[in-house]
C-alpha positions in Angstrom: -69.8 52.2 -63.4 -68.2 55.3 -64.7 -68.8 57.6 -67.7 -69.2 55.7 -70.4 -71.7 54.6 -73.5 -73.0 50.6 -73.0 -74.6 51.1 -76.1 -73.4 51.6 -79.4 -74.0 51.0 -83.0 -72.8 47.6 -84.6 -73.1 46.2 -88.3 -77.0 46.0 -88.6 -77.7 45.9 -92.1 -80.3 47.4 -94.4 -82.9 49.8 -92.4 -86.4 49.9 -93.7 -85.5 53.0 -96.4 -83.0 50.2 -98.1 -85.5 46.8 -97.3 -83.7 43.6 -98.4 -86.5 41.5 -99.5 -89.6 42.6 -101.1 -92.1 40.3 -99.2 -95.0 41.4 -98.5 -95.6 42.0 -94.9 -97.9 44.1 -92.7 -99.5 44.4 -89.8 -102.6 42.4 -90.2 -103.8 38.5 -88.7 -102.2 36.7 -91.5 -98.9 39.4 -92.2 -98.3 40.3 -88.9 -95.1 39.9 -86.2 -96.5 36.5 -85.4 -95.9 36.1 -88.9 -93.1 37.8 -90.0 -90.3 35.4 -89.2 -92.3 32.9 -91.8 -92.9 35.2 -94.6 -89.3 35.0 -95.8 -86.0 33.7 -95.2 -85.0 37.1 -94.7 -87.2 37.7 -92.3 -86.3 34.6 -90.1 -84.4 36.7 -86.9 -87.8 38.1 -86.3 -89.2 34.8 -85.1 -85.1 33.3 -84.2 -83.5 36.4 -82.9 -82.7 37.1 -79.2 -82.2 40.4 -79.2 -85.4 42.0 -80.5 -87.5 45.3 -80.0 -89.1 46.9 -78.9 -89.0 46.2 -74.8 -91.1 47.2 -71.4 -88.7 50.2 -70.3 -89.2 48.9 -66.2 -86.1 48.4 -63.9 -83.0 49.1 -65.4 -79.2 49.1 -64.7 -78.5 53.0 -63.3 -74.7 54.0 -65.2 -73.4 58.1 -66.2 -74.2 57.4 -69.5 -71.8 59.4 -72.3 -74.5 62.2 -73.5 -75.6 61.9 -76.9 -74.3 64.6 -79.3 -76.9 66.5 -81.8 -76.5 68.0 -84.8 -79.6 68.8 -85.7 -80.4 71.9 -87.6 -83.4 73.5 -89.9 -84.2 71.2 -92.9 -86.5 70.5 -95.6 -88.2 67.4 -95.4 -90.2 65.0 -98.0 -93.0 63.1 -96.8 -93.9 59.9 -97.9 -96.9 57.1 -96.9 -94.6 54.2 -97.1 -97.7 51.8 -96.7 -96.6 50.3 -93.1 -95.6 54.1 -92.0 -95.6 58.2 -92.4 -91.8 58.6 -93.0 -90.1 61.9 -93.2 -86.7 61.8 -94.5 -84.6 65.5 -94.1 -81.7 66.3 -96.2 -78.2 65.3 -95.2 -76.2 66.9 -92.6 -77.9 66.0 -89.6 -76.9 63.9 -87.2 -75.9 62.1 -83.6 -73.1 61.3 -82.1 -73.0 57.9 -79.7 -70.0 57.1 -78.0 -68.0 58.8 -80.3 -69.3 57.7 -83.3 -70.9 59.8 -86.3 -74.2 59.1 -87.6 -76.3 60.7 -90.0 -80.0 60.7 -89.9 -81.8 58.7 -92.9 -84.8 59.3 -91.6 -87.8 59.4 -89.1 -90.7 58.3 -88.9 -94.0 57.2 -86.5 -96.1 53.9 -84.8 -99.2 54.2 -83.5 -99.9 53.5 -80.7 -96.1 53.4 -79.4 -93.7 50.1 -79.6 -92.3 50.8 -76.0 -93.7 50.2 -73.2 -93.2 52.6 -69.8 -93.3 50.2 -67.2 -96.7 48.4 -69.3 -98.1 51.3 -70.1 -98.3 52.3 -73.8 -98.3 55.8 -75.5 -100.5 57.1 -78.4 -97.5 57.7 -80.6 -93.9 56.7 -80.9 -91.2 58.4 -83.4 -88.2 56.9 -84.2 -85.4 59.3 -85.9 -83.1 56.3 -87.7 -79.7 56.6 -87.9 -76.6 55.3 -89.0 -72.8 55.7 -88.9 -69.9 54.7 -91.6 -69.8 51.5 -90.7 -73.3 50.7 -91.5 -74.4 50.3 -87.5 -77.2 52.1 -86.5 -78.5 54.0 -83.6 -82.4 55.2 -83.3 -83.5 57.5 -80.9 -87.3 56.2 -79.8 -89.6 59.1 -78.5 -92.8 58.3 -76.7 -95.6 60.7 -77.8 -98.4 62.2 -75.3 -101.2 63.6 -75.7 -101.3 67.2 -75.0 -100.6 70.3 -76.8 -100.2 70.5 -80.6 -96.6 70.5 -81.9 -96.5 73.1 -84.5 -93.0 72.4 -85.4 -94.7 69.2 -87.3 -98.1 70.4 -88.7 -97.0 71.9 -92.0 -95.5 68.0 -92.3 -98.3 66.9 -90.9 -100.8 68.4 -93.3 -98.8 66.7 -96.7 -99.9 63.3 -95.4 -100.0 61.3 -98.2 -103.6 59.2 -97.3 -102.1 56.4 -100.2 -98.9 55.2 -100.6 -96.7 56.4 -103.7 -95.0 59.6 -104.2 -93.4 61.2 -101.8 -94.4 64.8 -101.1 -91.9 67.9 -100.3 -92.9 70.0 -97.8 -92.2 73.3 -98.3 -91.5 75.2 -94.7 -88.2 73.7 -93.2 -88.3 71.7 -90.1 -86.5 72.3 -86.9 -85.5 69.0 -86.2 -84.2 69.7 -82.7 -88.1 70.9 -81.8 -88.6 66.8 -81.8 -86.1 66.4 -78.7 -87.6 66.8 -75.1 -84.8 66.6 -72.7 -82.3 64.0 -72.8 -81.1 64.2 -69.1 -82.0 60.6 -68.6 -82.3 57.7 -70.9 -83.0 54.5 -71.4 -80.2 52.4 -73.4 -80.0 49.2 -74.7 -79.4 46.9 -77.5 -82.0 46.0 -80.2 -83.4 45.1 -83.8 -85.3 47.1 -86.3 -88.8 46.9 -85.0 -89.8 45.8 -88.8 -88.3 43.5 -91.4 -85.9 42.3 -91.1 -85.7 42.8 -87.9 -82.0 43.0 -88.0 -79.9 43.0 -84.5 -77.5 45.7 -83.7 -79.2 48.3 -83.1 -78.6 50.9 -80.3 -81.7 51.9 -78.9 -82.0 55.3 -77.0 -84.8 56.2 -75.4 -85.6 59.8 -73.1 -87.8 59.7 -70.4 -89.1 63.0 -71.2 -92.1 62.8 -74.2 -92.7 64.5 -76.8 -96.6 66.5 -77.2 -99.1 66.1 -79.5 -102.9 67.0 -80.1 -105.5 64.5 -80.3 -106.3 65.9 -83.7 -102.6 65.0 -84.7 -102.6 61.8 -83.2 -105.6 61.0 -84.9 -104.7 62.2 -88.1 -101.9 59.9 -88.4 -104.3 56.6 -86.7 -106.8 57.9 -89.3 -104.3 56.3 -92.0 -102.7 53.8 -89.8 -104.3 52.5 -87.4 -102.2 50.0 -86.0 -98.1 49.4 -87.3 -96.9 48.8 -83.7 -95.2 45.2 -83.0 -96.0 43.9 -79.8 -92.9 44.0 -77.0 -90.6 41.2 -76.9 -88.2 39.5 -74.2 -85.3 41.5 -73.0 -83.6 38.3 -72.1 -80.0 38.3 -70.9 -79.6 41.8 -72.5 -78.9 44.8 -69.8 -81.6 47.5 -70.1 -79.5 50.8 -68.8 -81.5 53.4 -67.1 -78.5 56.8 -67.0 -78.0 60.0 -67.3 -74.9 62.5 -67.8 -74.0 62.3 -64.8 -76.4 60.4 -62.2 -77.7 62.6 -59.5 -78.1 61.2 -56.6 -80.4 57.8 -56.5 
């Protein structure tokens, strides 16, 4: 297929900074994902939907995929333990640009251990940077963690972790948010749902195969406070999983 972006953001609703039901949920036996789509009416596309994520990333549809614009720059950053997450959220005027549409970064924030699968194999970490354009559809760029070397870029953030939830903390030192990106010369693309209630569809997932590095001491730090807020992968169905790159070399 030529040039061209098979994903793109669509109406999805509230994202988890703007809930739309205050139900309890978690990620324990009795407030898990096997029982989120009962909790609450609002929550019923968890159980219902046919379009949910996270996915195995295996196989894939090769296209030239339109490259994602950033515009990411140096920002502060407040920290806050959400109580299902550590999420970070920047101040405004950073953001993406998918298939020709603007969208500003709410906010990012972690799963341990990751959501997505590489071909069945998990990651310690996965960070999701949120976004969303003016037409409320969002787009979240998923980035699987490895261990490795220690990302300095995030350990002033890292040491404001908030071990309870409640106030958010600012961190002081600004953020280089483009330090989160490895390379984006191939991606995985597809269509999705939040990967927490609601679970709303919509979503345009994209995904690099390049990581991101992390120390054990980091990763730990976070599993240290959550230990487990990943939901399991679900059925990629009649959806098309694109596996591209601007342009395609040779395959």
């Amino acid at each position: 297929m030529g040039k061209t972006g098979p994903v793109s953001g669509q109406q999805a609703g509230p994202t988890s900074a703007t809930p739309a039901s205050t139900a309890p949920w978690g990620y324990g036996p009795n407030d898990g994902p096997c029982c989120w789509g009962t909790l609450d009416p609002a929550f019923s596309v968890c159980a219902l939907g046919k379009a949910q994520s996270p996915i195995d990333l295996t196989g894939g549809q090769w296209a030239d995929l339109t490259p994602i614009e950033f515009d990411y720059r140096r920002t502060r950053i407040v920290v806050e333990n959400t109580g299902h997450t550590i999420q970070m959220t920047p101040e405004p005027g950073n953001g993406i640009v998918v298939d020709g549409a603007y969208h500003e970064l709410l906010q990012f924030h972690f799963h341990h251990r990751s959501e997505h699968l590489f071909d069945g194999t998990g990651f310690p970490l996965e960070l999701h940077l949120v976004h969303r354009n003016d037409d409320g559809g969002l787009a979240v760029i998923g980035i699987l963690v490895a261990q490795g070397e220690a990302n300095n870029a995030l350990a002033p953030s890292w040491a404001q972790f908030p071990a309870d939830s409640g106030t958010p903390r600012a961190v002081a030192e600004e953020l280089d948010l483009a330090s989160l990106l490895p390379s984006f010369g191939t991606t995985w693309r597809y269509m999705g749902s939040l990967t927490t209630p609601p679970c709303t569809e919509g979503v345009a997932w994209i995904i690099p195969f390049e990581t991101l590095s992390m120390s054990a001491a980091q990763i730990d730090a976070f599993a240290a406070i959550h230990p487990h807020n990943c939901r399991p992968v679900q059925p990629l169905g009649e959806r098309i999983l694109y596996r591209g790159c601007p342009p395609c070399p040779d395959r």
